[in-house]
C-alpha positions in Angstrom: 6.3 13.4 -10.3 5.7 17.0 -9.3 4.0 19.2 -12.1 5.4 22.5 -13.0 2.1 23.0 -14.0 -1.9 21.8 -13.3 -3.3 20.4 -16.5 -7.0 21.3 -15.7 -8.9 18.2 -17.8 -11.8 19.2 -19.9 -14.9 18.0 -21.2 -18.6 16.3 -20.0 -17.2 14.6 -17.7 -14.2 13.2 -15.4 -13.7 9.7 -14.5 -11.8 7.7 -11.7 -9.7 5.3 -12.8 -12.0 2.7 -10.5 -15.1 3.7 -12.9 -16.7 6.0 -10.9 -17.8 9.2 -12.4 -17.1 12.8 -11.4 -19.7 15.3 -12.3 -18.4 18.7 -13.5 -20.3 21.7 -11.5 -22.1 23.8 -14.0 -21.1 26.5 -11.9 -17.9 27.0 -8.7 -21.0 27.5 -6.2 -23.9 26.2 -7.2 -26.5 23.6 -5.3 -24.6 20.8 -6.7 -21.7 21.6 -4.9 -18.2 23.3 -5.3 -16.0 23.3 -7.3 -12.3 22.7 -6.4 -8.5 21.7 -8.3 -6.8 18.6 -6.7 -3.1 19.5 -5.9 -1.0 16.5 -5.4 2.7 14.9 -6.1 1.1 12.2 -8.1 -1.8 10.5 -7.7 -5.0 11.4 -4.8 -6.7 7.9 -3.5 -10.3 8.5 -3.5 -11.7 6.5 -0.7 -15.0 4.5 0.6 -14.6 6.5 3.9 -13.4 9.5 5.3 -9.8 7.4 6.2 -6.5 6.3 4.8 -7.8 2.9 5.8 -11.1 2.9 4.1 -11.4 1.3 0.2 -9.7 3.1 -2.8 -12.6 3.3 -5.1 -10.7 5.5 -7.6 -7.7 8.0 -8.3 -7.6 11.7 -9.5 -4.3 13.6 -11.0 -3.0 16.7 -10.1 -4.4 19.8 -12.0 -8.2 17.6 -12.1 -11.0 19.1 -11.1 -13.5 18.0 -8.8 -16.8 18.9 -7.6 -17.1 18.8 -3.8 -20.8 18.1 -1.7 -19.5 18.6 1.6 -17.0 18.1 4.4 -16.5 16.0 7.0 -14.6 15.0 9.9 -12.1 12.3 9.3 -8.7 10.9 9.7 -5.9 13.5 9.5 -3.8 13.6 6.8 0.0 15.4 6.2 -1.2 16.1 2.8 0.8 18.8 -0.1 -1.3 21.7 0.7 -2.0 21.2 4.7 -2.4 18.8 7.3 -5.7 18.8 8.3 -8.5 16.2 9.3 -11.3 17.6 7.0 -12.6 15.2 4.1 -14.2 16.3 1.2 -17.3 14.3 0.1 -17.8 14.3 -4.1 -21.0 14.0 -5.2 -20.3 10.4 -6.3 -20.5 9.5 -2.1 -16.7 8.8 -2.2 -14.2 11.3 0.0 -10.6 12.6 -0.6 -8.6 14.0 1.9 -8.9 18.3 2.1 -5.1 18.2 2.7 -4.5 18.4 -1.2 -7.0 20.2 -2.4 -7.5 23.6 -3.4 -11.2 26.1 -4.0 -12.0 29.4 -3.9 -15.3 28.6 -2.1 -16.5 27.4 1.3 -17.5 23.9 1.6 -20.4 23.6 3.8 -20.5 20.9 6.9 -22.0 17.5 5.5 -25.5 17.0 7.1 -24.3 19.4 10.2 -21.0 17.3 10.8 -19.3 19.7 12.8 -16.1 21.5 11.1 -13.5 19.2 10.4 -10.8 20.8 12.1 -12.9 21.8 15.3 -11.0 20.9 18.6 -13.3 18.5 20.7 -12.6 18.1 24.5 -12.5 14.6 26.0 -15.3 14.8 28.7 -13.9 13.7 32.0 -13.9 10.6 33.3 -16.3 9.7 36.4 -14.6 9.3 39.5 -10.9 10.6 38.3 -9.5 13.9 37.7 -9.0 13.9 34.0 -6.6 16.7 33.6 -4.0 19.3 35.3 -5.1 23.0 34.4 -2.2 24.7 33.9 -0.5 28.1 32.7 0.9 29.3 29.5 3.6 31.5 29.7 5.2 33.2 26.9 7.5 36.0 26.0 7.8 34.8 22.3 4.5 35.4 21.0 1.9 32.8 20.9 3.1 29.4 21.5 1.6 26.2 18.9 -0.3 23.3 19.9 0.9 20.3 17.9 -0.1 17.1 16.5 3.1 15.5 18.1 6.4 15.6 20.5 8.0 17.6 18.0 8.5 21.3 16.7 8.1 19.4 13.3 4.6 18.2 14.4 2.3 20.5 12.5 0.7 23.3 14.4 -3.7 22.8 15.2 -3.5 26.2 16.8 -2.1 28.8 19.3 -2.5 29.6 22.6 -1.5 33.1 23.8 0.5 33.9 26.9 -1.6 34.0 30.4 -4.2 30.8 28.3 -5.6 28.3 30.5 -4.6 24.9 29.4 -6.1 21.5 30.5 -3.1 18.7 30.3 -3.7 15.0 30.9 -0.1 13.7 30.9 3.7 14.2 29.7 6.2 12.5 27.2 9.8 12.8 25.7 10.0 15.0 22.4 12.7 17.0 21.0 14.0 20.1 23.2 13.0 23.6 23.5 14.0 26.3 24.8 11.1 28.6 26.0 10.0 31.0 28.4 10.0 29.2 31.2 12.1 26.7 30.8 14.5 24.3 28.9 13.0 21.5 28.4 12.3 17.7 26.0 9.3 17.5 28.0 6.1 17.7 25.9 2.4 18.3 27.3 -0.2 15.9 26.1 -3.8 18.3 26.1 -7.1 16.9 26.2 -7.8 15.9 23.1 -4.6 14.0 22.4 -2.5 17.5 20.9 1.0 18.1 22.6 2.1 21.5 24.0 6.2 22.4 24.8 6.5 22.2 28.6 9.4 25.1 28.1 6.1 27.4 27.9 4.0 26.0 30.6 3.2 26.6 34.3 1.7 23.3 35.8 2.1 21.1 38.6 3.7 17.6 38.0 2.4 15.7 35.4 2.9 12.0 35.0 3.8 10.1 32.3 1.7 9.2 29.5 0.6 5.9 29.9 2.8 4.0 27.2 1.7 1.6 24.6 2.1 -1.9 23.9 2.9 -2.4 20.6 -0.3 -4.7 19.9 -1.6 -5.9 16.4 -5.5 -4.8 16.0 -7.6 -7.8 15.6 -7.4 -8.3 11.9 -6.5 -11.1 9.6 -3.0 -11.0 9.1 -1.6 -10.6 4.8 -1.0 -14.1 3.4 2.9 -14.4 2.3 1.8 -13.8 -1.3 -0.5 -10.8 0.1 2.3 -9.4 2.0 4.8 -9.4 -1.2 2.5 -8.5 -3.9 1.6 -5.4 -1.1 5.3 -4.7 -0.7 6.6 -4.6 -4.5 5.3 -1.3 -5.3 6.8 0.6 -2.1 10.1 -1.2 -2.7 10.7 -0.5 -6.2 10.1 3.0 -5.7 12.7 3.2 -3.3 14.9 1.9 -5.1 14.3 4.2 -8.1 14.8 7.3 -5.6 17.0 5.8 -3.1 18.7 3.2 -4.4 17.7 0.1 -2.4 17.2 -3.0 -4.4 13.4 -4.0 -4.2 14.3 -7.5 -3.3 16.4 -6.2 -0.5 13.9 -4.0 1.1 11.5 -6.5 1.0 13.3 -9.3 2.3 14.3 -7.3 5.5 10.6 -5.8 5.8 9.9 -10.1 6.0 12.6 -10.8 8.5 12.2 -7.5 10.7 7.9 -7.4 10.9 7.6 -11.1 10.6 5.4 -10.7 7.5 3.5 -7.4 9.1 2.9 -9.3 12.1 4.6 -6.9 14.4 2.6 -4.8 16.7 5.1 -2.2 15.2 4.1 -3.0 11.4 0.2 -3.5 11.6 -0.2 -0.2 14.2 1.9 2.3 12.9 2.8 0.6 9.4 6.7 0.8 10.1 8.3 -2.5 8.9 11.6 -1.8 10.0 11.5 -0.4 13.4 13.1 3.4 12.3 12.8 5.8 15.7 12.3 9.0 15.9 15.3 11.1 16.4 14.1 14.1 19.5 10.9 14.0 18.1 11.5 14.4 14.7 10.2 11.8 12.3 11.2 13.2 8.8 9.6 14.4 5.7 7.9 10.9 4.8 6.8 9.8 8.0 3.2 10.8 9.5 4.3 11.4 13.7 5.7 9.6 16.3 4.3 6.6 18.7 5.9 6.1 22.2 6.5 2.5 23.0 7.3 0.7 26.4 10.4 -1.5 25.3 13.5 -3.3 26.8 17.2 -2.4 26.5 19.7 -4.4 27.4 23.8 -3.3 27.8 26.9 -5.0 26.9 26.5 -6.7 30.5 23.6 -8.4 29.5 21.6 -6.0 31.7 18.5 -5.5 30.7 15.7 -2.5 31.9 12.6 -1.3 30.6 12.5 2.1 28.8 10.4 4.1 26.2 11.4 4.6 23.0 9.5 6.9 20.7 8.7 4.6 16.6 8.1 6.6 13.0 3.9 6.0 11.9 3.8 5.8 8.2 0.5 6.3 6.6 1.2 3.3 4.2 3.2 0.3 3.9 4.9 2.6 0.6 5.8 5.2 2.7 7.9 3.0 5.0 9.4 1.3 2.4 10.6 4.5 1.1 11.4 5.8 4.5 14.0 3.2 4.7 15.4 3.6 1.7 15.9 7.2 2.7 17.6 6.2 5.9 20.4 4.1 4.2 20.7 6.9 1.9 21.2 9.5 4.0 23.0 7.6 6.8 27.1 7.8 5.6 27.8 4.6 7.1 25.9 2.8 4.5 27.9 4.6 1.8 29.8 1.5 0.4 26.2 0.1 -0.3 25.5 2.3 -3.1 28.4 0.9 -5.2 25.9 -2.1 -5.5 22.6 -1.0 -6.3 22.3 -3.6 -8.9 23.8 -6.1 -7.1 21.1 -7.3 -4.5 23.5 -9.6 -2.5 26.4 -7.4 -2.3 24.6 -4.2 -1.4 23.0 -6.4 1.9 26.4 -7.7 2.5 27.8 -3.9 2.6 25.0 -2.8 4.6 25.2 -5.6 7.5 29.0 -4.8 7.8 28.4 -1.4 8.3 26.6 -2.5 11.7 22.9 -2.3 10.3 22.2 -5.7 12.6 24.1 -7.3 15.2 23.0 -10.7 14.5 26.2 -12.9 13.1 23.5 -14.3 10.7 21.2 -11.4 9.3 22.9 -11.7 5.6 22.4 -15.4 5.6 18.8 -14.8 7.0 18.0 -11.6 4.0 19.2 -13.6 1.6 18.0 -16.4 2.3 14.9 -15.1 2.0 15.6 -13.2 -0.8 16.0 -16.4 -2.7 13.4 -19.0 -1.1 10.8 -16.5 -2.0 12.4 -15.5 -5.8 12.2 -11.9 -4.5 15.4 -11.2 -7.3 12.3 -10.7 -10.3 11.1 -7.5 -8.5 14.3 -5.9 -8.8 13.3 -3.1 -11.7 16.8 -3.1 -13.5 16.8 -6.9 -14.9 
């Protein structure tokens, strides 16, 4: 729930809810660090590492303070107050991401760890040319370097018109019109940032080498891992959305194959939600172009790229597709049946949501062989 105002806790000390302590700074910028004010939805994840991966070793509150070491270079975050990849080190060891966090002071560099949000060039590979050089060319003022395909990727920096650029490859993103051109074409930079084409003067780039959709090598979730990790993600949907938790669930089962899906343990997206010209939304973290096969109503089939939603967590795509019925009008009838599990998958498989003749029998069967009706929150 957002705060309509911090509530700044008081007294010797502050404690995680894992245990851990937080030290108070005796003063906002003294030796034993700086002091800062969390600024978050609900709760902040502290972490082992500097990654939405790593450990939760504890959670802070919006409005807490916290008393920051140093920073360091992590894994980037779309967080409340920025999107940025810097992580703040407490003096308990433990990091939380800079994106919702808030000082008045500088945070020195952890033991000389270069600043977080430095741009680091790939060196060039031996024997290849690694990039194109190319032109920007502007008439609109300086044009932003993104973290993906999109205008809704959030901006790393500008480059000004007449900059020298070094581009490694191209991909599909949603469509500008710039200086130069017209154009859905998007520039992949160096280090992994993408650049309009509209505003760009380069020879012909190739395509960006697409990726298989391949699980890392980790243990897959038990099925009892896998719903116990689900619940929470699924309930809240329904309380914003609407979507009965057992619903949600059951199709996150039958559509990832219990997370198994290159889709689900890469990018975290359980039911296969695309990005729409680029854009991804307001819940999920970017975009991931996949090599995939379409087929049409001949039964012809041809390989294409199709560009998938990341999700930061397992909650977030759970909620992501809540939105996505929501929003979408064709699932309309649904919502007459938000308490009715079996009726509201019915309504949503008739509005086209699956072409298979047998997706409600499938959901539902699951629904019931795995007793998935006790996580609906309104029994």
């Amino acid at each position: 729930m957002r705060h309509s105002s911090r509530r700044l806790l008081t007294g010797a000390a502050l404690v995680l809810a894992a245990g851990a302590g937080l030290g108070l700074a005796p003063t906002a910028a003294s030796a034993a660090g700086v002091t800062a004010i969390v600024d978050v939805n609900s709760q902040l994840k502290v972490r082992a590492k500097p990654s939405l991966a790593a450990t939760v070793t504890g959670t802070l509150h919006d409005g807490q303070k916290i008393t920051v070491a140093c920073q360091v270079a992590g894994q980037s975050v779309r967080g409340k107050v920025r999107t940025t990849a810097a992580w703040d080190r407490l003096t308990n060891g433990y990091y939380v991401s800079h994106s919702y966090v808030t000082t008045n002071w500088k945070i020195p560099a952890c033991g000389g760890t270069p600043a977080a949000d430095r741009v680091k060039t790939k060196p060039a590979q031996s024997g290849a040319t690694a990039y194109v050089t190319a032109k920007v060319r502007t008439a609109d003022g300086a044009v932003n370097v993104r973290t993906a395909p999109s205008t809704q990727g959030a901006s790393v920096r500008k480059v000004a018109n007449g900059a020298t650029v070094q581009l490694v490859c191209s991909v599909p993103g949603s469509t500008v019109r710039g200086t130069v051109r017209t154009s859905g074409q998007w520039d992949r930079t160096t280090d992994g940032r993408y650049l309009s084409h509209a505003y760009v003067v380069a020879a012909t780039l190739a395509a960006c080498a697409t990726s298989s959709p391949t699980a890392p090598a980790t243990p897959s979730m038990t099925q009892t891992q896998f719903i116990a990790a689900a619940v929470p993600g699924a309930q809240q949907g329904w309380r914003q959305f609407g979507v009965p938790p057992s619903v949600t669930i059951a199709q996150a089962i039958l559509e990832s194959g219990w997370g198994r899906s290159g889709l689900a343990a890469v990018d975290k997206n359980f039911f296969g939600i695309k990005c729409q010209s680029g854009k991804f939304g307001t819940i999920a973290s970017g975009c991931h172009v996949y090599q995939t096969t379409e087929c049409d109503k001949a039964g012809k089939c041809f390989a294409t790229s199709d560009a998938f939603r990341t999700y930061a967590t397992m909650a977030h795509s759970f909620r992501d597709h809540g939105y996505f019925l929501k929003v979408n009008q064709r699932y309309t009838p649904a919502f007459v049946y938000t308490k009715d599990a079996n009726n509201f998958i019915w309504q949503v498989w008739k509005a086209g949501y699956a072409t298979d003749p047998n997706y409600y029998t499938k959901v539902t069967g699951i629904m019931a062989a795995y007793r998935l009706y006790q996580y609906d929150t309104w029994k």
